[in-house]
C-alpha positions as CSV (number, residue, x, y, z in Angstrom):
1,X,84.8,84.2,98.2
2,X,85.0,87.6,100.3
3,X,82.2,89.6,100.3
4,X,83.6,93.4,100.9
5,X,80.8,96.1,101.8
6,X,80.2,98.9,103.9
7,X,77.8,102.0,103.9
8,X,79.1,105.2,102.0
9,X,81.8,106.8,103.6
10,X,83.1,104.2,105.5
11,X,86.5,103.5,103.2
12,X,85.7,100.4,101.6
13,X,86.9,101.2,98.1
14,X,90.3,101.6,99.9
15,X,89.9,98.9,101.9
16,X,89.3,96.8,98.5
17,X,92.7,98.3,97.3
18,X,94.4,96.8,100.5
19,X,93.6,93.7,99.2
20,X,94.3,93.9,95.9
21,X,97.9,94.9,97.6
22,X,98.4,91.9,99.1
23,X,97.4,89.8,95.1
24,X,93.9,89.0,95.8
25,X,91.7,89.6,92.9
26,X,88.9,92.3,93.5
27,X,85.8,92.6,91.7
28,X,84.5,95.9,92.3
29,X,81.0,96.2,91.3
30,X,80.3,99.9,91.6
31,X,83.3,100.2,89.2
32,X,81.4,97.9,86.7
33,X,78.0,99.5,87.0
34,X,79.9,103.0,85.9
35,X,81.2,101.3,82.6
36,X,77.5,99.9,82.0
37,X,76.9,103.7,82.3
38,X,79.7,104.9,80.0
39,X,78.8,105.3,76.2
40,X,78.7,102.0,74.8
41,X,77.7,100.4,78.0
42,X,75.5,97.6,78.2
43,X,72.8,99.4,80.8
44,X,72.3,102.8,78.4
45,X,69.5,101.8,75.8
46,X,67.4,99.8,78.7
47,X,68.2,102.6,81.4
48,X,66.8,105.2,78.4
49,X,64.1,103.5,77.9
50,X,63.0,103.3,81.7
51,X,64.2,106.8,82.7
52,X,63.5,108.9,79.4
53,X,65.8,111.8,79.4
54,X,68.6,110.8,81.6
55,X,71.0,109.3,78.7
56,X,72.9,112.2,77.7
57,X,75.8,112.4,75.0
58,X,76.1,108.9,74.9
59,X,75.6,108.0,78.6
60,X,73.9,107.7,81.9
61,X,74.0,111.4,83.6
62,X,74.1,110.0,86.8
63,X,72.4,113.7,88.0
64,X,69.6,113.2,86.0
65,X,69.0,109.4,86.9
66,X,69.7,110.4,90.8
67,X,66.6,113.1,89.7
68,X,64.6,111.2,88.3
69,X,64.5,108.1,91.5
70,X,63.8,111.3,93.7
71,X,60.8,111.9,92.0
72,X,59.8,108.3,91.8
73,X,61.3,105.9,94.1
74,X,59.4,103.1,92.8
75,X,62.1,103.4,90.0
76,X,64.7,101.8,92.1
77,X,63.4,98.4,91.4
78,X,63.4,99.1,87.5
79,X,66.7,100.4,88.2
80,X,68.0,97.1,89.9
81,X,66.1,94.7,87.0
82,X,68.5,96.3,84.4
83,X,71.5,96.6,86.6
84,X,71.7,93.2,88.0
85,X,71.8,90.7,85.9
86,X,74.5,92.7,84.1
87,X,76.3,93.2,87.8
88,X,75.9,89.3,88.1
89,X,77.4,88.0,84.8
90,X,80.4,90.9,85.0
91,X,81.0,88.7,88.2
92,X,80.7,85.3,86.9
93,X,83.3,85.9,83.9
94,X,85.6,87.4,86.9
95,X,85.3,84.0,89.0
96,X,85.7,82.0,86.0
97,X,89.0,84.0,85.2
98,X,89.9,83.7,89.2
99,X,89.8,80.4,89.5
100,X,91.8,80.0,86.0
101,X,94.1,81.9,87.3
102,X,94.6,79.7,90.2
103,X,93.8,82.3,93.2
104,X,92.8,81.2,96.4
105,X,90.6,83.5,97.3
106,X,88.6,86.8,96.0
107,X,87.2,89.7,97.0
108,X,83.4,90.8,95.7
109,X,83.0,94.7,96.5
110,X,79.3,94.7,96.7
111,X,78.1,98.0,98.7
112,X,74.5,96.6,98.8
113,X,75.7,93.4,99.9
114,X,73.3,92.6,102.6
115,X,70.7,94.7,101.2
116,X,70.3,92.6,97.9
117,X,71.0,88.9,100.0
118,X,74.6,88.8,98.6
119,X,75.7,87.5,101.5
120,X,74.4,84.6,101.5
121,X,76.7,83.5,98.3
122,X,79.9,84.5,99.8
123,X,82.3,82.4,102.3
124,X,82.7,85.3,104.4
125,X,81.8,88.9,104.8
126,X,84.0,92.0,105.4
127,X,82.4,95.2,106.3
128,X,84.2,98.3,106.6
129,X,83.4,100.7,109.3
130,X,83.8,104.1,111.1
131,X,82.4,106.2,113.9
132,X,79.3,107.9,112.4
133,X,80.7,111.3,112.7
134,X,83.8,110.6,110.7
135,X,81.6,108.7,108.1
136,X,79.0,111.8,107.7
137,X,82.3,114.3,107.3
138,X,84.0,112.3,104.7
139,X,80.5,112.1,102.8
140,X,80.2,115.8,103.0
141,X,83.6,116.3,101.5
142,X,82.5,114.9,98.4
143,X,81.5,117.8,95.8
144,X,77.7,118.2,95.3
145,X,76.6,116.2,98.4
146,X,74.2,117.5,101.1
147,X,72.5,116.7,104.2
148,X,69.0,115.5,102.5
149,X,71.5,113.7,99.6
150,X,73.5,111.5,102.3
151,X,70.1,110.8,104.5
152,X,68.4,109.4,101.4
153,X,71.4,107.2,100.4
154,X,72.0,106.2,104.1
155,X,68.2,105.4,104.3
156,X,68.3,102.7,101.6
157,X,71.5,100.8,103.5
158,X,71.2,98.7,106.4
159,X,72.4,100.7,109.0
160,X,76.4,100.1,109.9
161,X,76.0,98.3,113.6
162,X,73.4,95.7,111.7
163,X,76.3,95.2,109.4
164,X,79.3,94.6,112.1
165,X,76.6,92.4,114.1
166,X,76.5,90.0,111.0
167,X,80.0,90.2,109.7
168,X,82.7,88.2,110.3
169,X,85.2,90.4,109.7
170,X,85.1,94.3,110.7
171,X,88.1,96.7,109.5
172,X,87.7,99.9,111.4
173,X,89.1,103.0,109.4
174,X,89.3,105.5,111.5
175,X,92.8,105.0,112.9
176,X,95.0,105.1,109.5
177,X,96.0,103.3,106.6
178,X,98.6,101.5,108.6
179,X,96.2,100.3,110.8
180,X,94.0,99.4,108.3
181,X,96.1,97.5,106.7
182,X,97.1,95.4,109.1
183,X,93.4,94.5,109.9
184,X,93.2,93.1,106.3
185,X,96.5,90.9,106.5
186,X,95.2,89.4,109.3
187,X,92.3,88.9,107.2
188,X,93.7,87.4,104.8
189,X,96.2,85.0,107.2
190,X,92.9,84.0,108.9
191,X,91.3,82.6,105.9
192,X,94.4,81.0,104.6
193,X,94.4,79.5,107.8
194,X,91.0,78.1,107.3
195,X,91.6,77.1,103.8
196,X,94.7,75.1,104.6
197,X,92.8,73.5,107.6
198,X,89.7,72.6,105.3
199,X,92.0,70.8,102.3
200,X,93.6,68.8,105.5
201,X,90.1,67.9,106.6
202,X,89.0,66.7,102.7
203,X,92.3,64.5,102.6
């Protein structure tokens, strides 16, 4: 089990895709907490019920919610209560499916990875990086972000040189696809590598 994070900006999300490239399942959980948003998904009622106001046409206006935790940060652990154990069992019928499958290894894209003690249940963690400058401009490309926006998201992640100090992979992203793909099929050679080495070692 790979555990695939990195702060915002950083290029994880086409990191994740490199992988999935190469046939390695990829369980993206940002992707599944946007469908628990969508109308008909499984956080709406509870988030409605929590955040009054911020269900609209069906489903979660991320804008409102992002509103609403501004005003009360104390909100983010209601937030997490509703969303996790729906993140968690999302993840559990993708292992199950996995392993069915007969894949070798996976890849959990958890942004908050070491932030929620993810890392702990994973064989080996990934985290995606880039100079702080490159990361801030990429940010600021996206439409409706700010300054004050990116600081408050970037204040709620463990800062990116704690996250390279306790990874045991790093894929640096500021020097092409190309070269960022290479990163990840050394990666993934690595591991195999290990794997092959640890079936010898149980026979």
């Amino acid at each position: 089990m790979i555990g695939l994070t990195g702060s915002i900006g950083m290029g994880k999300s086409e990191t994740a895709r490199m992988f999935a490239r190469l046939g390695i399942p990829v369980n993206d959980s940002d992707a599944n907490v946007h469908a628990f948003y969508e109308p008909g998904g499984a956080a709406v009622p509870d988030i409605e019920k929590a955040f009054p106001g911020t269900v609209r046409d069906g489903k979660v206006d991320r804008a409102l919610l992002t509103k609403a935790l501004a005003a009360d940060p104390s909100g983010f652990k209601k937030l997490e209560a509703i969303v996790h154990p729906l993140v968690a069992k999302t993840q559990a019928d993708f292992l199950a499916r996995a392993e069915a499958s007969g894949a070798d290894m996976v890849v959990l894209d958890i942004p908050l990875l070491f932030e929620t003690g993810g890392h702990a249940r994973v064989d080996a963690v990934v985290v995606v990086s880039a100079p702080p400058h490159i990361q801030r401009a990429r940010v600021l490309e996206r439409p409706g972000m700010t300054e004050e926006k990116l600081d408050q998201i970037l204040s709620r992640q463990t800062p990116d040189e704690e996250k390279r100090a306790k990874a045991d992979y790093v894929v640096v992203t500021d020097k092409g696809l190309d070269h960022a793909f290479e990163q990840v099929q050394m990666i993934v050679a690595d591991l195999r590598e290990k794997i092959a080495v640890g079936k010898k070692s149980e026979n």
